[in-house]
TORKOL-4160 file (C-alpha; in steps of 0.2 Angstrom, whole numbers, padded with zeros to 4 digits, m for minus):
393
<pt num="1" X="m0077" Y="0079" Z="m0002"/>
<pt num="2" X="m0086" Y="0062" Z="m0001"/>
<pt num="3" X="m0088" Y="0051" Z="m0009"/>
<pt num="4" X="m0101" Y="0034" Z="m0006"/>
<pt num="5" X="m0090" Y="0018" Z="m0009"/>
<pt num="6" X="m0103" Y="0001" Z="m0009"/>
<pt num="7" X="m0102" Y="m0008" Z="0006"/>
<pt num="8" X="m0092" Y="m0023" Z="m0001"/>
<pt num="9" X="m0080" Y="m0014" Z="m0007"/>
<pt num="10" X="m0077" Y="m0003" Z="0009"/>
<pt num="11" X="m0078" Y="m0020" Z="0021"/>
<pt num="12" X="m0060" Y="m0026" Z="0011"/>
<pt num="13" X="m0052" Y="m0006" Z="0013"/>
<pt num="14" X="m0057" Y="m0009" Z="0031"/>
<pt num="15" X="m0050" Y="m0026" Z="0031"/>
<pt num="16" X="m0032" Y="m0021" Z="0026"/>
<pt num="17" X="m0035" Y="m0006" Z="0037"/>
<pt num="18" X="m0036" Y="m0019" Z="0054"/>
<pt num="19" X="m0021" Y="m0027" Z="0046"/>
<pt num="20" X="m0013" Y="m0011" Z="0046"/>
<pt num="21" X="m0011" Y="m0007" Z="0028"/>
<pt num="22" X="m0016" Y="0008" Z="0020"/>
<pt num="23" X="m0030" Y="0008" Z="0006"/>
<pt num="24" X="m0040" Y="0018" Z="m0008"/>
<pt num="25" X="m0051" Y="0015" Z="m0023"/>
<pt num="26" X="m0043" Y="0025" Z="m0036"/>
<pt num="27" X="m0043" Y="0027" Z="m0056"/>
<pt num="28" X="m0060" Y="0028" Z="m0065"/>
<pt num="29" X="m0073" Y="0025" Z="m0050"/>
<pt num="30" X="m0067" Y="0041" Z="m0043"/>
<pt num="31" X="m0066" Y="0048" Z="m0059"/>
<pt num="32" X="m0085" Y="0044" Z="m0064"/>
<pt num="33" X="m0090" Y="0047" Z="m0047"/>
<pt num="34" X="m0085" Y="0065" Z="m0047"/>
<pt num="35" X="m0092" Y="0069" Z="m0064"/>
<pt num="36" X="m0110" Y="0059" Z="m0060"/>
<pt num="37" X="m0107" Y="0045" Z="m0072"/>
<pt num="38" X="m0110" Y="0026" Z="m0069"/>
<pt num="39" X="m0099" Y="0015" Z="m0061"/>
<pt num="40" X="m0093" Y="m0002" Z="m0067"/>
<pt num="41" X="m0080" Y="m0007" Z="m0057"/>
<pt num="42" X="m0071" Y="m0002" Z="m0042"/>
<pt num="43" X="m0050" Y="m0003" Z="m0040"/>
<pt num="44" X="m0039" Y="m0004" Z="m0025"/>
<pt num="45" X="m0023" Y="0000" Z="m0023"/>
<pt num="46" X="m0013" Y="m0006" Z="m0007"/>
<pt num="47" X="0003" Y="m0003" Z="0003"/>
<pt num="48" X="0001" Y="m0022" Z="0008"/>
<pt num="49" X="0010" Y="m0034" Z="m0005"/>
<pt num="50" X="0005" Y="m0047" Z="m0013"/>
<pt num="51" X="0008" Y="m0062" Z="0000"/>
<pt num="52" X="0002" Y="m0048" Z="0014"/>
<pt num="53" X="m0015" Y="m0046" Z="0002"/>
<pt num="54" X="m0016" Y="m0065" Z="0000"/>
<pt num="55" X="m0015" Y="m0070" Z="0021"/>
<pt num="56" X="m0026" Y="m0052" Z="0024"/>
<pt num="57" X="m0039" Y="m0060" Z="0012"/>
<pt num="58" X="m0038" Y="m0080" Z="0016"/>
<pt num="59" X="m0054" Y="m0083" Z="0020"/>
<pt num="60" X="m0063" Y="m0074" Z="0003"/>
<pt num="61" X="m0062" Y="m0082" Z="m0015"/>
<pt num="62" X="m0048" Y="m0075" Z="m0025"/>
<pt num="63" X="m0039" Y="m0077" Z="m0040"/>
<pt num="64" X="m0018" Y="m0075" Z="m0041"/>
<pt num="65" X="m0021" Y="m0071" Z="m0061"/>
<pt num="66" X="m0010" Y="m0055" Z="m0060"/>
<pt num="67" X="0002" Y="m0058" Z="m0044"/>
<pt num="68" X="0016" Y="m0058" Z="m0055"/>
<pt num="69" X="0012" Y="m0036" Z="m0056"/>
<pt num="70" X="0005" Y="m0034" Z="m0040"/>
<pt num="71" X="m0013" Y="m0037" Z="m0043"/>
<pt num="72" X="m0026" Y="m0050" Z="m0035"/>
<pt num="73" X="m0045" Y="m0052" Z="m0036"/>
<pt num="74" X="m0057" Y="m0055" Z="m0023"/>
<pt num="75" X="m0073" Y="m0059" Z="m0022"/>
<pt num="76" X="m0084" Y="m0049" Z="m0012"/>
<pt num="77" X="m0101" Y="m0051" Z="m0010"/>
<pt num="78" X="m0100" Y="m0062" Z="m0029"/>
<pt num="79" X="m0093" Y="m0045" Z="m0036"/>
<pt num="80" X="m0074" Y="m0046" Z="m0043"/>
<pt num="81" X="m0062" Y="m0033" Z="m0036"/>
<pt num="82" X="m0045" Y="m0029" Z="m0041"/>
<pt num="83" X="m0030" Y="m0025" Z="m0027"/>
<pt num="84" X="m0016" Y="m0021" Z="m0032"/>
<pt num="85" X="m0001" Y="m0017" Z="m0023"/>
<pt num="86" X="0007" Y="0002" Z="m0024"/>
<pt num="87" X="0020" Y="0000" Z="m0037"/>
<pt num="88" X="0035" Y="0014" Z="m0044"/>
<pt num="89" X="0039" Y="0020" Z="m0060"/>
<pt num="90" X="0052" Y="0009" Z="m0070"/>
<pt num="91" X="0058" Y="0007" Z="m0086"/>
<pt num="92" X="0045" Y="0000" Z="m0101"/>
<pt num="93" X="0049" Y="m0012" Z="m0114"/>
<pt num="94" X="0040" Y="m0012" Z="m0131"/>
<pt num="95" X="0032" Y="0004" Z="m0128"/>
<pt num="96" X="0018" Y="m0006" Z="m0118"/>
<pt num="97" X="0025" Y="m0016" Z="m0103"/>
<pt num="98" X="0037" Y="m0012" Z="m0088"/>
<pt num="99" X="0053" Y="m0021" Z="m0089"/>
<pt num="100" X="0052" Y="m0025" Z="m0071"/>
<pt num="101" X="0038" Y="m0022" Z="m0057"/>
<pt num="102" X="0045" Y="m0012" Z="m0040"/>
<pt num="103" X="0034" Y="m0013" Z="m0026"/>
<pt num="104" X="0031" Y="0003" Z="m0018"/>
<pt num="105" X="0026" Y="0010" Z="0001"/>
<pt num="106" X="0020" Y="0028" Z="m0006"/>
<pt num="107" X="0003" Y="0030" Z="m0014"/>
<pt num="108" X="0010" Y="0047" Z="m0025"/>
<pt num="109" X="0021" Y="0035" Z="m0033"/>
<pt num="110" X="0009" Y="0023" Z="m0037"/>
<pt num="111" X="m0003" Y="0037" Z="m0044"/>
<pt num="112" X="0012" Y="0046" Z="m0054"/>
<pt num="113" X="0014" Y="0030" Z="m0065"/>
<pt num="114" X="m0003" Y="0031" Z="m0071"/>
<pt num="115" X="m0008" Y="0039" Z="m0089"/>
<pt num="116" X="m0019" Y="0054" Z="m0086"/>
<pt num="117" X="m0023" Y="0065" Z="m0071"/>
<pt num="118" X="m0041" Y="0063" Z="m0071"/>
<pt num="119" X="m0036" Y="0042" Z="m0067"/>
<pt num="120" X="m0024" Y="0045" Z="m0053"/>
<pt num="121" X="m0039" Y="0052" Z="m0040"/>
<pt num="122" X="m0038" Y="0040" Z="m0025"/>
<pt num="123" X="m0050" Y="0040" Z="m0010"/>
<pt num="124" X="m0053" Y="0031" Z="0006"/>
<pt num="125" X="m0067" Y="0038" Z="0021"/>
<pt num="126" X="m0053" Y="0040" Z="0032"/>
<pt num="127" X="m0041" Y="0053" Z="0021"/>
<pt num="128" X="m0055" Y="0059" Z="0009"/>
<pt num="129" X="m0050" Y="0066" Z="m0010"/>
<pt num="130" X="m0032" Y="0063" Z="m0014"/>
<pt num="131" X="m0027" Y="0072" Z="m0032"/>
<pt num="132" X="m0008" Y="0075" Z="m0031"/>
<pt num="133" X="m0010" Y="0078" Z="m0051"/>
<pt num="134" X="m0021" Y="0092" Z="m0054"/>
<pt num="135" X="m0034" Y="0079" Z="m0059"/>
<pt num="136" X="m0051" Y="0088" Z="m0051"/>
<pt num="137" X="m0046" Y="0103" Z="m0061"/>
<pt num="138" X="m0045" Y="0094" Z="m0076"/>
<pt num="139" X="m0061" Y="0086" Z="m0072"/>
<pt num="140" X="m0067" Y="0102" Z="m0070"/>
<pt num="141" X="m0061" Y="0109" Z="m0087"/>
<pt num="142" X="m0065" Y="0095" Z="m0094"/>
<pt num="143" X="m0047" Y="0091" Z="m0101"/>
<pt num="144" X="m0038" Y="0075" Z="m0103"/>
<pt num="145" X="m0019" Y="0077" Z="m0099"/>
<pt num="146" X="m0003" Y="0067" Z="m0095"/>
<pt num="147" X="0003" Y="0066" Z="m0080"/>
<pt num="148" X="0021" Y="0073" Z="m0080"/>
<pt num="149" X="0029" Y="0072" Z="m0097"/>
<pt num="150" X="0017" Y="0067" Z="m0110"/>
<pt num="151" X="0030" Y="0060" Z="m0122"/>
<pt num="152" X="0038" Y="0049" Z="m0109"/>
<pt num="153" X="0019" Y="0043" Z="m0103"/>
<pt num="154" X="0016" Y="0041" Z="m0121"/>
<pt num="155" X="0033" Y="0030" Z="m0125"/>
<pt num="156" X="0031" Y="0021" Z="m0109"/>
<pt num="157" X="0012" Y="0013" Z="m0117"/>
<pt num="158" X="0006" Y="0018" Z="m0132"/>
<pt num="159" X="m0009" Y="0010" Z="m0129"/>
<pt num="160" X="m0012" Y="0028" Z="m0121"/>
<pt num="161" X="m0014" Y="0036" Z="m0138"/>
<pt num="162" X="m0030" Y="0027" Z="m0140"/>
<pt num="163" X="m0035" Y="0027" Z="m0124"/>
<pt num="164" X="m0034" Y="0048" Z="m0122"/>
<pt num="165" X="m0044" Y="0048" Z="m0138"/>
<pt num="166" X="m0057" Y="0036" Z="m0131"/>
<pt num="167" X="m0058" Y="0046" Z="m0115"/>
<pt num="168" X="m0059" Y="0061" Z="m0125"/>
<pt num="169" X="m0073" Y="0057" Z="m0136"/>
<pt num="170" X="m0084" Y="0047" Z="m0121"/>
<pt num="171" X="m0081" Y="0062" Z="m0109"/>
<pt num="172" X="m0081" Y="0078" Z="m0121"/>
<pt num="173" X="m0067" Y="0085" Z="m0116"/>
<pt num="174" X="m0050" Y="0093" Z="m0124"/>
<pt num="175" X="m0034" Y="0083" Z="m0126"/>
<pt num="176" X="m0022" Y="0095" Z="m0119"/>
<pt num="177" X="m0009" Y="0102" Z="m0129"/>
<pt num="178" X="0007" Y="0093" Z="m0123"/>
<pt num="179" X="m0002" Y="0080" Z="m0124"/>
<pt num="180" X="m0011" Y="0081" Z="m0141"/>
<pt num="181" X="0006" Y="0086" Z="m0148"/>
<pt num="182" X="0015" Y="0068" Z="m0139"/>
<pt num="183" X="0001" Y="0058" Z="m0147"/>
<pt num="184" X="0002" Y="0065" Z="m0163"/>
<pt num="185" X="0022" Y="0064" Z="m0164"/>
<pt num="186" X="0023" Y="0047" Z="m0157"/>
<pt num="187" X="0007" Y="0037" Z="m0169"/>
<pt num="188" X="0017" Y="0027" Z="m0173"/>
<pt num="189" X="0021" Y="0016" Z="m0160"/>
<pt num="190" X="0004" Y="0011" Z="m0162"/>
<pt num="191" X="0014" Y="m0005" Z="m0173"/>
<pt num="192" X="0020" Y="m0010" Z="m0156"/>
<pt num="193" X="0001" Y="m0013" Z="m0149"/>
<pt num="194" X="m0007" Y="m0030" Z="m0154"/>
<pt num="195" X="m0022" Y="m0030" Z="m0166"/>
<pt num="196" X="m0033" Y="m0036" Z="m0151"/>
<pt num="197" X="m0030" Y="m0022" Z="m0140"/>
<pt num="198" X="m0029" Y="m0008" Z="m0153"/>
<pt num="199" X="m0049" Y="m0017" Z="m0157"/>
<pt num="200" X="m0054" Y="m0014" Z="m0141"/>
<pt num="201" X="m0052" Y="0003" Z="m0138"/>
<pt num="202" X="m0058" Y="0007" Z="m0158"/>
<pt num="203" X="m0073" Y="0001" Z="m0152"/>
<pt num="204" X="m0074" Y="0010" Z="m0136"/>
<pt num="205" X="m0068" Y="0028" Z="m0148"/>
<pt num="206" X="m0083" Y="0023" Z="m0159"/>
<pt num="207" X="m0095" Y="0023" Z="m0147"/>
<pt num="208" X="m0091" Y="0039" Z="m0140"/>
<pt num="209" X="m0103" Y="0054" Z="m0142"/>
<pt num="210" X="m0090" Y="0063" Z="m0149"/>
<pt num="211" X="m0084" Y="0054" Z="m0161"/>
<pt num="212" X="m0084" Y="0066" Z="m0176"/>
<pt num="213" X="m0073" Y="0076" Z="m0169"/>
<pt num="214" X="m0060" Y="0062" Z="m0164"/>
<pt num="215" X="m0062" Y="0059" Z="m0183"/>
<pt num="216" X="m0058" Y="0076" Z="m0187"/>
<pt num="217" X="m0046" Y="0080" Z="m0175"/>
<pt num="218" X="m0036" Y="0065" Z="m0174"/>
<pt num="219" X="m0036" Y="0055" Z="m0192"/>
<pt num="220" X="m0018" Y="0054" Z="m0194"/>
<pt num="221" X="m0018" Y="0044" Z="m0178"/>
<pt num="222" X="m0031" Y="0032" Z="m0184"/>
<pt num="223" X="m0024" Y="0030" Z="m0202"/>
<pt num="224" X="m0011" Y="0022" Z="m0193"/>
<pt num="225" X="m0020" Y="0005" Z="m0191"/>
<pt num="226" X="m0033" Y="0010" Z="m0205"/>
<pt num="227" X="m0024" Y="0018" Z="m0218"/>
<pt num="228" X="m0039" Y="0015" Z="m0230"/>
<pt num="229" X="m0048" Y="0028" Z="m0222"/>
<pt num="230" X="m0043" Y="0043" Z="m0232"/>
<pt num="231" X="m0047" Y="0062" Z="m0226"/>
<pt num="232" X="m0060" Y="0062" Z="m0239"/>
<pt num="233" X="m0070" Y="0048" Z="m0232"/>
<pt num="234" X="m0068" Y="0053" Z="m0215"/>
<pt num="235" X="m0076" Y="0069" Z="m0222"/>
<pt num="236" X="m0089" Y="0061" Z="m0232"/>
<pt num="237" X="m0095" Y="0049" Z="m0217"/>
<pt num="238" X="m0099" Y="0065" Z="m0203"/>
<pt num="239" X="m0114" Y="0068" Z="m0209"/>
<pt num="240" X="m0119" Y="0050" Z="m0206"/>
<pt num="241" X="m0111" Y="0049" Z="m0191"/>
<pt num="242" X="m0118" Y="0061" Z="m0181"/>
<pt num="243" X="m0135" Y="0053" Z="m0187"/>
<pt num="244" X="m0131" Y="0036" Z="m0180"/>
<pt num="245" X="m0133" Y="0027" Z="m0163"/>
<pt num="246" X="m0118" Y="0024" Z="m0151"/>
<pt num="247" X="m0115" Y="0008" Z="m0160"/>
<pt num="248" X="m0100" Y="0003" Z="m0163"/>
<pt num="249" X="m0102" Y="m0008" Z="m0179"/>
<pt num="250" X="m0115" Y="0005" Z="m0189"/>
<pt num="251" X="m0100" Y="0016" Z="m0187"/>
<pt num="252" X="m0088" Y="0007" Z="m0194"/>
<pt num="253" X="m0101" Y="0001" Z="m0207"/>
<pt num="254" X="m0103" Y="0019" Z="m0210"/>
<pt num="255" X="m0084" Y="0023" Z="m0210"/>
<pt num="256" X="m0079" Y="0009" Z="m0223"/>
<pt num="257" X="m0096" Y="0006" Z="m0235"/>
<pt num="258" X="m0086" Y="0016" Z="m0248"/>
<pt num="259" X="m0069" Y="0006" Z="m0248"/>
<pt num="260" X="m0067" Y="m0010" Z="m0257"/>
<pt num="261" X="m0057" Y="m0021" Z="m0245"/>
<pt num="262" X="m0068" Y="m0017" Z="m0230"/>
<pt num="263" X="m0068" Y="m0036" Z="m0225"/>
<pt num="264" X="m0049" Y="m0036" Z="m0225"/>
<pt num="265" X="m0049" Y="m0021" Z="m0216"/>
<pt num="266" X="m0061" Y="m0030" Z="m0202"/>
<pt num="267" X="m0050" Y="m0047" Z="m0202"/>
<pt num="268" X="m0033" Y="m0038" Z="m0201"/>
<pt num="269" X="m0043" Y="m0027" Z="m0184"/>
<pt num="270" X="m0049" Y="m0045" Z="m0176"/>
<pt num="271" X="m0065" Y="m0042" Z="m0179"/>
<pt num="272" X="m0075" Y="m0057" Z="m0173"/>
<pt num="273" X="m0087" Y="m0066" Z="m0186"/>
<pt num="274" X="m0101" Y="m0061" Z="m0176"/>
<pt num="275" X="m0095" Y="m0042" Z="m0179"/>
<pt num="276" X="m0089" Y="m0045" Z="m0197"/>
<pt num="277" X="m0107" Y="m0051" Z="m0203"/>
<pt num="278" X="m0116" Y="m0035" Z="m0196"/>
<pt num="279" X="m0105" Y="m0024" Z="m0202"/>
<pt num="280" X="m0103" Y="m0031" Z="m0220"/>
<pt num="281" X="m0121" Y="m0034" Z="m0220"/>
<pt num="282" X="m0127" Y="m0016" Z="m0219"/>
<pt num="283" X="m0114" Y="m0013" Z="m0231"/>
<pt num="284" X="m0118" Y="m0025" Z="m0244"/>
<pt num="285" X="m0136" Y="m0020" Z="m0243"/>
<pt num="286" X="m0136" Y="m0001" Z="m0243"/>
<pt num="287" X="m0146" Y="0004" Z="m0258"/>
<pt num="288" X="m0157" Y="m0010" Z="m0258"/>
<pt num="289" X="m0173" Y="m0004" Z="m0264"/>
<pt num="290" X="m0186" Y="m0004" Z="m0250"/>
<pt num="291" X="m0203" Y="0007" Z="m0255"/>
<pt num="292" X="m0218" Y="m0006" Z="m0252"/>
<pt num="293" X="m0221" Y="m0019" Z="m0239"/>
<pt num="294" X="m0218" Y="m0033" Z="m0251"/>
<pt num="295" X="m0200" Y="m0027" Z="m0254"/>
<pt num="296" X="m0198" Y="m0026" Z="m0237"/>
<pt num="297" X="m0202" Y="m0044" Z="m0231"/>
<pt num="298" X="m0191" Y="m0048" Z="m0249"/>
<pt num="299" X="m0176" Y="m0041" Z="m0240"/>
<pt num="300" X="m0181" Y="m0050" Z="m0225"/>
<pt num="301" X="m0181" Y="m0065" Z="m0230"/>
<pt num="302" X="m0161" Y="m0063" Z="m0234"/>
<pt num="303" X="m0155" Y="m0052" Z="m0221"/>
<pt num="304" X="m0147" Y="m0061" Z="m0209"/>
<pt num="305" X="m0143" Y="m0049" Z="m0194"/>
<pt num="306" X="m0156" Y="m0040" Z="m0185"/>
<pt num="307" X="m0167" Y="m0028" Z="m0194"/>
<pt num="308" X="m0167" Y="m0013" Z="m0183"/>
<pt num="309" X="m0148" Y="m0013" Z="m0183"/>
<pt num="310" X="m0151" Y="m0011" Z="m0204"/>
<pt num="311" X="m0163" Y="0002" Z="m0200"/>
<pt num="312" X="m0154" Y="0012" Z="m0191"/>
<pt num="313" X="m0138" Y="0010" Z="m0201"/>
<pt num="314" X="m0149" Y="0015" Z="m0217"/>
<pt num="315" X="m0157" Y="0031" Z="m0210"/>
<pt num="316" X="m0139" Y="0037" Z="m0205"/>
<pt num="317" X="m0132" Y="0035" Z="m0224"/>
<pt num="318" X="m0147" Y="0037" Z="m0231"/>
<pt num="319" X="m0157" Y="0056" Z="m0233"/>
<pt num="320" X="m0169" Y="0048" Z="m0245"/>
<pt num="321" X="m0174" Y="0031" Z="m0234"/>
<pt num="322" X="m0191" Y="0032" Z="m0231"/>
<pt num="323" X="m0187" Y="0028" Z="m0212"/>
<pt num="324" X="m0203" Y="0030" Z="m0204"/>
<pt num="325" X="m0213" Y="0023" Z="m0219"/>
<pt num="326" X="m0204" Y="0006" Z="m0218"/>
<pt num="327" X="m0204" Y="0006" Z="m0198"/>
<pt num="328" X="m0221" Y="0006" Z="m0200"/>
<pt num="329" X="m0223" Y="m0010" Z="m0214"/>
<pt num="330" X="m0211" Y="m0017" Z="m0202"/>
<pt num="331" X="m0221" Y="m0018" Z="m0186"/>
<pt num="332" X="m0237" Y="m0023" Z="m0197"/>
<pt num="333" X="m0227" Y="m0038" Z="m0202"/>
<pt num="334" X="m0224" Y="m0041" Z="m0186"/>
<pt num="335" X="m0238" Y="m0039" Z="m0178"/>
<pt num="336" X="m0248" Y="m0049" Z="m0191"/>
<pt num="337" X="m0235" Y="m0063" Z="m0190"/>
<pt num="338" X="m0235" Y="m0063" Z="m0209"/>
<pt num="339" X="m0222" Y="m0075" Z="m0216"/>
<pt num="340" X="m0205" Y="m0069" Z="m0224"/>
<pt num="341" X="m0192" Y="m0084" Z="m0219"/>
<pt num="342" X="m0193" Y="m0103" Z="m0224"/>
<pt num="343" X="m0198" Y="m0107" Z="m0205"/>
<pt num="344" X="m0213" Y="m0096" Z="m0207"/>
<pt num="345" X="m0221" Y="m0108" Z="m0220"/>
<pt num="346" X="m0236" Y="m0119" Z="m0218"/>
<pt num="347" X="m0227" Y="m0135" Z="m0225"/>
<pt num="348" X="m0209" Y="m0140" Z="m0224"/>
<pt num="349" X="m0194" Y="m0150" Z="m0232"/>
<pt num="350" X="m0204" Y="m0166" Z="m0228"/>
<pt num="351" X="m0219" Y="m0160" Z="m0235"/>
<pt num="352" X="m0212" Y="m0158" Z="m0249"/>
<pt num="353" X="m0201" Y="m0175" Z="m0251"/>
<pt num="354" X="m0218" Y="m0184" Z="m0247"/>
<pt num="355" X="m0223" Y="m0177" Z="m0264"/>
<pt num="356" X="m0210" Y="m0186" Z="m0273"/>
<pt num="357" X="m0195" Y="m0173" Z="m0273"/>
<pt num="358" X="m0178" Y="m0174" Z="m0267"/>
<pt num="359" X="m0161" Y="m0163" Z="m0264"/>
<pt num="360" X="m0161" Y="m0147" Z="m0274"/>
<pt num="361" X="m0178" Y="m0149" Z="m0279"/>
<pt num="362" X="m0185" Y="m0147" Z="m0262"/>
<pt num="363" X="m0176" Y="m0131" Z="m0256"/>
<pt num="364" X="m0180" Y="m0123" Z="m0275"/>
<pt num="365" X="m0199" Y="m0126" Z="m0272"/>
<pt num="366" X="m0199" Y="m0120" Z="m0254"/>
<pt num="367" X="m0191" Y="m0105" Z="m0260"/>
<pt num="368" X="m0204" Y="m0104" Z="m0271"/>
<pt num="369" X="m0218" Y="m0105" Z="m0259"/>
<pt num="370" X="m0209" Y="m0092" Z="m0249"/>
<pt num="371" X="m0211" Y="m0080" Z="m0263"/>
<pt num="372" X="m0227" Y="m0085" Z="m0266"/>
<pt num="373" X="m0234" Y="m0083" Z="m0247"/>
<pt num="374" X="m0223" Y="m0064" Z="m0248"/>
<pt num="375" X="m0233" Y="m0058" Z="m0260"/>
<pt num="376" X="m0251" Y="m0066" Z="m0252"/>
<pt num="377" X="m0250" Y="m0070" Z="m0231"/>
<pt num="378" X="m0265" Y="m0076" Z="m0234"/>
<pt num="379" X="m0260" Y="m0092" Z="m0244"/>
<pt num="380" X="m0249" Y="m0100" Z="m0233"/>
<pt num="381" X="m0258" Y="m0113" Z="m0230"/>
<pt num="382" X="m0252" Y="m0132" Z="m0232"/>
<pt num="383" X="m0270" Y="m0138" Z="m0242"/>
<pt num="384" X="m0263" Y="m0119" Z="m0254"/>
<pt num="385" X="m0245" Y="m0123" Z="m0255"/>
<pt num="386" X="m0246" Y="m0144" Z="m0258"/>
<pt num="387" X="m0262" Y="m0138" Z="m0274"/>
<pt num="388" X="m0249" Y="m0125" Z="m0279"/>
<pt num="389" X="m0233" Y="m0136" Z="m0281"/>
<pt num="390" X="m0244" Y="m0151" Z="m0289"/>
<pt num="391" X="m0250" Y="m0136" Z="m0302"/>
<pt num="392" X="m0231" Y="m0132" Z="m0305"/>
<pt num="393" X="m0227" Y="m0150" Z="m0307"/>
């Protein structure tokens, strides 16, 4: 079978090649390459070590940020590419990270110490398809599986417990049952892994297309570090989910709109602020009354994320939003330019202090102004709004 690796990533196998070291791409470029998918990134793996990587590669750009477990990026053709030396099984600390690193001259032993057999496929032009896993097959049955005993993959790095349940529901297959039955007895190593990463691959579950199921499937594992998320409210929140984009944040807007402490839950997670604001956001305004155009450029005026992520949040929770009613008074606003924010007024702050007001006063009447020009686009003009605040005077 073969495969088509980019020319600046077969230049450095052929590089270690003249150098007399063996090389593949492996993991999940031979994995997505095989099922058709996109592909972001592109993994070596070397018999070379890491000073033989370092003098093979001394005239290209590289970086030593991972030397210390085998691993060196070079730049090829500006594009970042990780090589990492073969390395053996060993004992793990913590349930996440080998004790020790141990080099290693046989690429089966590399690709034994990986998490599932669908990311231990290696390839090179020369050998072709390597899979000493079972991984095409699994590919083919669309089935995520440990490689070799799923409770000792699974206490080596519990990250894997995430990580089958994210490949799972971006992929659409079916967690083995070894496998399955190791992640569902060993949860609760999950305390090991740090907030960040456990984050991370939320996100990634969240945006996968089968996410309700994960959700159904799998919600003892995620009460582990969302214990908040009862089985009612996971039940409660399918509907809406399967009516949502692949957004990560509408989903978990979706997921916690019903509990109290949501912005606890998002703070305890690492949520960034950035993350925190949508979310809370869509939740703080999900039954805000939007039936005519002036509502809508009302709600405008205070939202502070962008309206189509609202929009889209609302018509996922929401079987009575007039979805296409408001897209609609949406793009006329729009496309009129009609104002709904303090910015979109004829006069400003100065406009006002040269009238004789100062501190409080000023924002207060602007604010009134902006209601004002809401209700009548046709007002805001600065000869209308300087006549309409003398009259208030």
């Amino acid at each position: 079978m073969k495969i088509q690796i980019p020319e600046y990533i077969q230049v450095l196998i052929d590089l270690l090649n003249q150098n007399h070291y063996n090389a593949y791409v492996v993991g999940g470029a031979i994995r997505n390459a095989l099922l058709g998918l996109p592909i972001h990134d592109y993994d070596l793996t070397t018999d070379a070590t890491p000073d033989e990587m370092l003098q093979a590669f001394s005239s290209y750009r590289l970086f030593k940020t991972g030397i210390q477990h085998g691993t060196i990026t070079v730049l090829s053709n500006g594009q970042p590419v990780e090589i990492t030396t073969f390395r053996s099984e060993n004992t793990y600390e913590d349930h996440r990270h080998p004790s020790t690193v141990s080099f290693s001259n046989n690429i089966e032993e590399d690709c034994k110490r990986r998490d599932f057999t669908i990311n231990a496929l290696c390839y090179n032009k020369s050998e072709g398809l390597i899979d000493f896993f079972g991984g095409i097959e699994d590919l083919q049955h669309k089935i995520i599986r440990c490689i070799g005993n799923a409770n000792e993959r699974i206490d080596e790095d519990a990250l894997r417990i995430l990580r089958a349940l994210r490949f799972a529901g971006r992929l659409s297959f079916t967690i083995e049952e070894n496998t399955a039955t190791a992640i569902h007895k060993q949860k609760q190593l999950l305390h090991y892994i740090s907030e960040e990463r456990i984050h991370n691959e939320w996100v990634g579950i969240l945006e996968t297309n089968a996410l309700s199921s994960i959700l159904t499937e799998y919600s003892d594992i995620i009460q582990v570090f969302i214990p908040e998320l009862k089985e009612y409210i996971i039940q409660d929140s399918l509907a809406s989910i399967n009516q949502s984009p692949l957004n990560a944040n509408i989903r978990m807007a979706i997921l916690l709109k019903d509990i109290s402490n949501a912005k606890e839950i998002l703070e305890r997670l690492k949520y960034s602020g950035a993350e925190q604001t949508v979310i809370l956001s869509c939740i703080r305004n999900s039954e805000y009354k939007l039936s005519s155009k002036i509502e809508l450029k009302q709600f405008l005026s205070t939202l502070n994320i962008p309206f189509n992520t609202y929009h889209q949040y609302r018509t996922a929770i929401d079987p009575n939003y007039q979805r296409e009613n408001i897209h609609a008074y949406y793009q006329e606003v729009q496309n009129m330019h009609e104002p709904y924010q303090l910015k979109n007024l004829a006069i400003n702050g100065n406009t006002v202090k040269e009238l004789g007001y100062q501190g409080k006063d000023i924002k207060d009447i602007l604010q009134r102004c902006l209601n004002a020009v809401i209700e009548n686009p046709e007002n805001n003009t600065i000869e209308y709004l300087i006549n309409m605040i003398k009259r208030t005077d």
